[in-house]
C-alpha positions as CSV (number, residue, x, y, z in Angstrom):
1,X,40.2,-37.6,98.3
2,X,43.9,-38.1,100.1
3,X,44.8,-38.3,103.1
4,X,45.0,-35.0,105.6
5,X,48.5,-34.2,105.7
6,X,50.3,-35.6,108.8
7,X,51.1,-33.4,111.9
8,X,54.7,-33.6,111.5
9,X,54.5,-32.5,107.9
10,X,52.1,-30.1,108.6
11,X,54.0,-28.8,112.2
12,X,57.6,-28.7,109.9
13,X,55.9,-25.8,107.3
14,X,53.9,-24.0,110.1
15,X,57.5,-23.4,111.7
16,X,58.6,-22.1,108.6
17,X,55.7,-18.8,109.4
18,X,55.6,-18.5,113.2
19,X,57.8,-16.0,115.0
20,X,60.4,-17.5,117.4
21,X,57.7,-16.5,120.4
22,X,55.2,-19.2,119.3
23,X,57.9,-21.9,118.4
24,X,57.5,-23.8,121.5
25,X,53.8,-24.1,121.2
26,X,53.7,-24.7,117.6
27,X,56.6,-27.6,118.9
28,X,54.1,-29.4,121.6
29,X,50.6,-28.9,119.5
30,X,49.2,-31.5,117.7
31,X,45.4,-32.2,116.0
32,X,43.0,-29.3,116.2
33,X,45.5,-27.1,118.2
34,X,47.6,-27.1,115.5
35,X,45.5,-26.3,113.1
36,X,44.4,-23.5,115.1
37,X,48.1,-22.1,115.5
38,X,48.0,-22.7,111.4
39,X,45.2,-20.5,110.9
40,X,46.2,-17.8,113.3
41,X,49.1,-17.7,110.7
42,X,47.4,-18.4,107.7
43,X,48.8,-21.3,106.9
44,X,46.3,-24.6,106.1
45,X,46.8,-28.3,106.0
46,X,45.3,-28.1,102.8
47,X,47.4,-25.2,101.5
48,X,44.1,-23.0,101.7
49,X,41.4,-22.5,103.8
50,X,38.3,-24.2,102.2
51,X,35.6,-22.1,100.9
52,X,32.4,-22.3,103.6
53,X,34.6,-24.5,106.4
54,X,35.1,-23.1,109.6
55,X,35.3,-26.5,111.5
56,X,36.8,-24.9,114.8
57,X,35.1,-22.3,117.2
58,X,36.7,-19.8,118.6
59,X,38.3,-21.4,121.9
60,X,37.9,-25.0,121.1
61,X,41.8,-25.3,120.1
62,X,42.4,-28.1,122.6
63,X,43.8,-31.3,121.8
64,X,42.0,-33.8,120.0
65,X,44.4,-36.7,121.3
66,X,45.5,-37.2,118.2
């Protein structure tokens, strides 16, 4: 299996899909909050959602630290 895709990376093609209102956040959110503002915009580290993973609850989007 490789490697999760970095935050950068990842942060540089979610900018590519969010509306100049989210910018900022998408800007200053790393590790799980990140991938939370990816899937409010449909867009996945892995390029897809996996089938059966929903590995974040609603409202846990804070910071891993990361």
């Amino acid at each position: 299996m490789s490697d999760p895709e970095p935050d950068t990376d990842f942060r540089e093609r979610l900018l590519r899909q969010v509306p100049n209102g989210d910018r900022d956040l998408v800007i200053g959110a790393s590790g799980r909050r990140l991938d939370a503002l990816g899937r409010k915009y449909d867009v996945h580290r892995t390029g897809v959602p996996l089938d059966g993973f929903d590995g974040f609850e609603a409202g846990s989007a804070e910071d891993d630290g990361a």
